[in-house]
MIDRENZA-133072 format. One line per field, with one value per residue (C-alpha): residue number from 1; x, y, z; residue in three letters. Coordinates in steps of 0.02 Angstrom, whole numbers, m for minus. Layout:
# MIDRENZA-133072
seq <- c(NUM  ...) $
X <- c(X  ...) $
Y <- c(Y  ...) $
Z <- c(Z  ...) $
type <- c(ALA  ...) $
***
This chain:
# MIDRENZA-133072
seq <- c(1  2  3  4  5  6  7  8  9  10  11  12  13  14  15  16  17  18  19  20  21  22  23  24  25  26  27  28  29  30  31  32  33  34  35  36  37  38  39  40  41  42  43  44  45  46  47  48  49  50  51  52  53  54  55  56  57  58  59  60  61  62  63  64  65  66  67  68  69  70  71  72  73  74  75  76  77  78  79  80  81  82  83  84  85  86  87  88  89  90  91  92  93  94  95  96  97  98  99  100  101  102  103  104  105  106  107  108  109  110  111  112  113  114  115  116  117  118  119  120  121  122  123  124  125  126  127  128  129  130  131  132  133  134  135  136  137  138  139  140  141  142  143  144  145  146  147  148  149  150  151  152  153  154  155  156  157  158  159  160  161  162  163  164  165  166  167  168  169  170  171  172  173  174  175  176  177  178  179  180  181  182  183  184  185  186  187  188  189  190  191  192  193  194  195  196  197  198  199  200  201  202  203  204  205  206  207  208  209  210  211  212  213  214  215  216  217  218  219  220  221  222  223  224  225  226  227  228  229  230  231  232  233  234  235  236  237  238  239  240  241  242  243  244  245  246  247  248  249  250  251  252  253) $
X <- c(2520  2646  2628  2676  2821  2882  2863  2957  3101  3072  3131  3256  3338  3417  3475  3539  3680  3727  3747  3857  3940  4008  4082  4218  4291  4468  4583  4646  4470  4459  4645  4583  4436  4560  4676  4540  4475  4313  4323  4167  4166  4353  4282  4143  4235  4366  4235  4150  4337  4368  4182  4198  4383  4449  4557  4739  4835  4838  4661  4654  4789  4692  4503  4600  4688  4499  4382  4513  4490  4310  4342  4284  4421  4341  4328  4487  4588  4464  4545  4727  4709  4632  4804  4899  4814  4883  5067  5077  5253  5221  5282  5155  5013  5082  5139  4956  4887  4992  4955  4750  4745  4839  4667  4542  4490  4529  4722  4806  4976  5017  5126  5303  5373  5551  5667  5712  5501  5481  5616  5541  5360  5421  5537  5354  5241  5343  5276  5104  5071  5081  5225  5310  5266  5319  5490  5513  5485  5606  5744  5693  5721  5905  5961  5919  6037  6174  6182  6194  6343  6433  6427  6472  6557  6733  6788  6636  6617  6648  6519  6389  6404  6399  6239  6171  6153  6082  5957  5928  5893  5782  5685  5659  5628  5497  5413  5402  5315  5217  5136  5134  5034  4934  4882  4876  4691  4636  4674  4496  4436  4450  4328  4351  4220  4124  3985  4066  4023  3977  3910  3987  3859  3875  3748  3692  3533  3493  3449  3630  3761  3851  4028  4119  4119  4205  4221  4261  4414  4452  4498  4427  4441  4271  4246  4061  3954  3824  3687  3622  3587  3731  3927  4048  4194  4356  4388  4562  4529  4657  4559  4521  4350  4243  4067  3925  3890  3767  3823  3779  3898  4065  4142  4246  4435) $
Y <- c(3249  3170  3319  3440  3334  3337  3527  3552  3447  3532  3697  3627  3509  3678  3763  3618  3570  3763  3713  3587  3653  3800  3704  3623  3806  3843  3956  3833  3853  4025  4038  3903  4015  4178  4098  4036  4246  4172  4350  4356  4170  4178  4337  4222  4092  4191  4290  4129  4036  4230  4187  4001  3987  4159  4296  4285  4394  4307  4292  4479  4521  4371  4468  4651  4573  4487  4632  4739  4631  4660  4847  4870  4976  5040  4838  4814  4923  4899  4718  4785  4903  4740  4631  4778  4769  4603  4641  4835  4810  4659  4733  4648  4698  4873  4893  4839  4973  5100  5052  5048  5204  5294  5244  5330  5494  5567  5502  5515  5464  5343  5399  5364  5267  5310  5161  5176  5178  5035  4940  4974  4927  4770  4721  4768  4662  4510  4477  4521  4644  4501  4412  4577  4610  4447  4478  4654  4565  4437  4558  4681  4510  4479  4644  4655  4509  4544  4701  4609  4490  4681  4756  4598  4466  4561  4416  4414  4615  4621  4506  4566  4735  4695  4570  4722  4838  4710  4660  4845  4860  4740  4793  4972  4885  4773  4909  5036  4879  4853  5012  5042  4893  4913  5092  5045  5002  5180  5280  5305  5161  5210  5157  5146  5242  5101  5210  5289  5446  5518  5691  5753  5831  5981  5874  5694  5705  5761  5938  5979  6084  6008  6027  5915  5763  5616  5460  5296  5199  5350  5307  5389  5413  5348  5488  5458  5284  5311  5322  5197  5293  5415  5415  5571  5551  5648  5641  5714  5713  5846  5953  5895  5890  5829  5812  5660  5534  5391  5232  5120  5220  5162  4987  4972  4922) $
Z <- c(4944  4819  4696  4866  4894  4720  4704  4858  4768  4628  4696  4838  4731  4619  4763  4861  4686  4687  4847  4832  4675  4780  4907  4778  4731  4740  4711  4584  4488  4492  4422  4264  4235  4243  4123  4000  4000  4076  4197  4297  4322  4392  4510  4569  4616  4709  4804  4850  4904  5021  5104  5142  5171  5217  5122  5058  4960  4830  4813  4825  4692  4570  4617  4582  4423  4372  4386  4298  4160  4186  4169  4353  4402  4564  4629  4552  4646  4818  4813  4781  4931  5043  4973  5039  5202  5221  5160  5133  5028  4883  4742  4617  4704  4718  4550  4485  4598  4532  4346  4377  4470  4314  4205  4347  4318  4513  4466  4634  4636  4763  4919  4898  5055  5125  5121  5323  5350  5237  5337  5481  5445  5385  5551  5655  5532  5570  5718  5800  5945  6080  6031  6010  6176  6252  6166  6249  6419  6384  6320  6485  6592  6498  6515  6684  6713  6604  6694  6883  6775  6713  6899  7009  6895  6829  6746  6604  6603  6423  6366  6480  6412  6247  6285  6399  6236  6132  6250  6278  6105  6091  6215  6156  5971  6036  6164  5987  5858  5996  6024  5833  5808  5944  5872  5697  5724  5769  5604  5513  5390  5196  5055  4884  4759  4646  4567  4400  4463  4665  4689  4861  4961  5092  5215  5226  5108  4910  4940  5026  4927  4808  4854  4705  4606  4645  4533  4525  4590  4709  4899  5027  5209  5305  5436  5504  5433  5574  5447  5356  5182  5189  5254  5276  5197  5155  4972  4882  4698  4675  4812  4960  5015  5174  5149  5111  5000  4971  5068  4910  4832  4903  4980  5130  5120) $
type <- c(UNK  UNK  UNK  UNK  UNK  UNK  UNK  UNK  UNK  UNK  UNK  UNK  UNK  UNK  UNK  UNK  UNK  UNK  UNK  UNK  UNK  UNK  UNK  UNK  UNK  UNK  UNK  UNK  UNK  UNK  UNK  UNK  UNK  UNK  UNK  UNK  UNK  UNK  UNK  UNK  UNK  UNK  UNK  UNK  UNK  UNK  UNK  UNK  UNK  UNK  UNK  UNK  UNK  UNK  UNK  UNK  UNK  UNK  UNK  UNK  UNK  UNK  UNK  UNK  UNK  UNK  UNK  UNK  UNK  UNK  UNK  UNK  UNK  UNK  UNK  UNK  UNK  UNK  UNK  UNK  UNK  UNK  UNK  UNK  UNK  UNK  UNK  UNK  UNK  UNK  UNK  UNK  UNK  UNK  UNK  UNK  UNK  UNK  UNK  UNK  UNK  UNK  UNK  UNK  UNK  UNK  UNK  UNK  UNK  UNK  UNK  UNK  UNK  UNK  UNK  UNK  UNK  UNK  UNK  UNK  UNK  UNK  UNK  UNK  UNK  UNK  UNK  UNK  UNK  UNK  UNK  UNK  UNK  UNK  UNK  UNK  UNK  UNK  UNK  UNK  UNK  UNK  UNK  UNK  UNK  UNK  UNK  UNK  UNK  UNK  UNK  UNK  UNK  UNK  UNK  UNK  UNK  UNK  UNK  UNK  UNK  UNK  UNK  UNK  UNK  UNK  UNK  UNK  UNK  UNK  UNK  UNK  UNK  UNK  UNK  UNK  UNK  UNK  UNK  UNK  UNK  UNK  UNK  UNK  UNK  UNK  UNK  UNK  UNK  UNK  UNK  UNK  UNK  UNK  UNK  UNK  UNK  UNK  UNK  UNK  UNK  UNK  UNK  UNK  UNK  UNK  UNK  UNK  UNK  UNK  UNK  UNK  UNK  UNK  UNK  UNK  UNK  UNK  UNK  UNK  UNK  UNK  UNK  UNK  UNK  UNK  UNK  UNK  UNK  UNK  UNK  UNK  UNK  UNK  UNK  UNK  UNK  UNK  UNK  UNK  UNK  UNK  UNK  UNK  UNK  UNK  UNK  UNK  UNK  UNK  UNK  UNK  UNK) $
***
């Protein structure tokens, strides 16, 4: 019985201090490890900090900036694209992006982003969908009665008006973030191409045409994932392309 007991421990005991090690990550860690070229151990440490204490962007532009200097461009610029998805305009992250994708053989320039849409996306990502809501509904409420003050009360007609268009405003602003926020979940999901290489197929299985190749570090839009082996995707390497690839192949954003 004692030598069952101590070849339980035996082979617990291991798993139970990587165990515990993990727990004490930080971003702090991962950053040391990053700045002492230790690569994969900075990427470990990260990855383990995003799956016990949730993602930043930070953590996201130090994973993108770590597996670059693993020359994994394809992760690399997967974890730029997810520190975008949490603020589309940082300029480091963007700027990284931008100098990766140069070294990946499908080189797709990045879209540039008018200054008056750029303004605007960042006035709607300042608040969520809710509280933009709640503000249009307050603004509809003081416009309402700024306008009663403008058509009964002479003596404040001036300020009324002017607080009548800037609640008015306000209320159209709020209405517009809210809708766009509440719609930016319905565009299709994108992926990013790990595998150095991806043969696009006419139909979800080996023997289908091949209609290009596709390679690594390439986004992609995610148009049908209802099979497990295979997912359609639309692919612009220069051409654009829908067809099928293996799952394995590619990682969502």
């Amino acid at each position: 019985m004692k030598k069952i007991i101590s070849a339980f421990l035996f082979i617990i005991i291991p798993f139970f201090a990587v165990s515990q090690e993990n727990v004490g990550f930080t971003k702090e860690i991962g950053d040391k490890a990053y700045s002492e070229s230790r690569y994969n151990d900075a990427i470990d440490i990260y990855e383990a900090v995003i799956a016990e204490q949730g993602a930043s962007l930070p953590l996201y532009y130090n994973l993108g900036n770590a597996y670059y200097r693993s020359n994994q461009l394809g992760k690399a610029i997967l974890n730029y694209e997810r520190a975008l998805g949490i603020d589309a305009f940082d300029e480091d992250t963007r700027a990284n992006l931008e100098f990766v994708q140069e070294k990946i053989v499908d080189n797709v320039p990045m879209d540039e982003i008018p200054f008056y849409k750029e303004w605007g996306n960042s006035l709607i990502s300042l608040l969520s969908k809710d509280a933009w809501a709640v503000v249009g509904i307050v603004a509809f409420v003081v416009m309402l009665l700024t306008l009663f003050f403008y058509l009964f009360r002479n003596n404040t007609r001036k300020i009324s008006l002017t607080l009548v268009i800037i609640s008015f405003a306000i209320t159209v602003i709020s209405n517009i973030s809210a809708y766009n926020l509440g719609n930016s979940g319905s565009e299709l999901p994108e992926g990013i191409i790990l595998d150095e290489m991806v043969v696009v197929k006419s139909s979800p299985d080996s023997s289908g045409t091949e209609l290009t190749k596709i390679h690594e570090g390439l986004k992609v839009i995610i148009i049908d994932d209802a099979l497990s082996d295979w997912v359609k995707i639309e692919a612009n390497n220069g051409n654009r392309v829908v067809g099928w690839v293996k799952t394995k192949s590619l990682e969502r954003i």
